[in-house]
N, C-alpha and C positions, 0 to 999 in steps of 0.2 A: 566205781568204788565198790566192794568186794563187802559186803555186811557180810559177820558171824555171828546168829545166836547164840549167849550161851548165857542158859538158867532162863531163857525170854528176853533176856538184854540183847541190844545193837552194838557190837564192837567193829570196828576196822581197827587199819593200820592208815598212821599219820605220816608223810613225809616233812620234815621241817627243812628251810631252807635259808641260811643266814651267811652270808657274804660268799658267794660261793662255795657254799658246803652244803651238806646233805646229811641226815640222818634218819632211817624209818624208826616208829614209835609203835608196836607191836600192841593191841589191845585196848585201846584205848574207846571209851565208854562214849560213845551215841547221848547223851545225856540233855534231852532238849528242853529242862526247867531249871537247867543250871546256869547264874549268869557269866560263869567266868570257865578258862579250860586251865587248868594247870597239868602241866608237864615234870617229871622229876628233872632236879637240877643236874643229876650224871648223869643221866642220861644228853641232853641237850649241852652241856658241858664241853660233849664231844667234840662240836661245833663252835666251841667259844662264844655261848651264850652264858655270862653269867652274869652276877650283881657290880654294878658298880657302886662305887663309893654317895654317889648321887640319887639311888635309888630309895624308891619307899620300900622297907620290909613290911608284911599282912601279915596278920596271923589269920588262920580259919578253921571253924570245926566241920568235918565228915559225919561220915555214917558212923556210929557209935560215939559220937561226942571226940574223937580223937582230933586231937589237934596240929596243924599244920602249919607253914610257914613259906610266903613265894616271896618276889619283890617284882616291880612294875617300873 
């Protein structure tokens, strides 16, 4: 695995892998007090990962109070 500093943060890049497909995730933050990883949804989309009608939607707040939204 290939760390990149930058600002003093840990970044790689993620490969994700779902039913035979592939997508690299460029950037993505080393972050090891956080309990959960989220991924943007176009990104992984690519792959036909998305929400089903089944799934729970979250909401969550970031750094600056901004708020977000995955599902599980």
């Amino acid at each position: 695995m290939n760390t990149e500093l930058k600002d003093n943060l840990p970044f790689v890049t993620v490969t994700v892998s779902y039913q035979r497909q592939t997508v690299e995730v460029a950037n993505v933050l080393i972050d090891t007090v956080s309990g959960t990883t989220l991924l943007a949804a176009d990104i992984v989309q690519a792959i036909q990962i998305t929400p089903s009608p089944n799934d729970t939607l979250y909401a969550i707040r970031g750094v600056g109070n901004e708020r977000s939204s995955f599902f599980a």
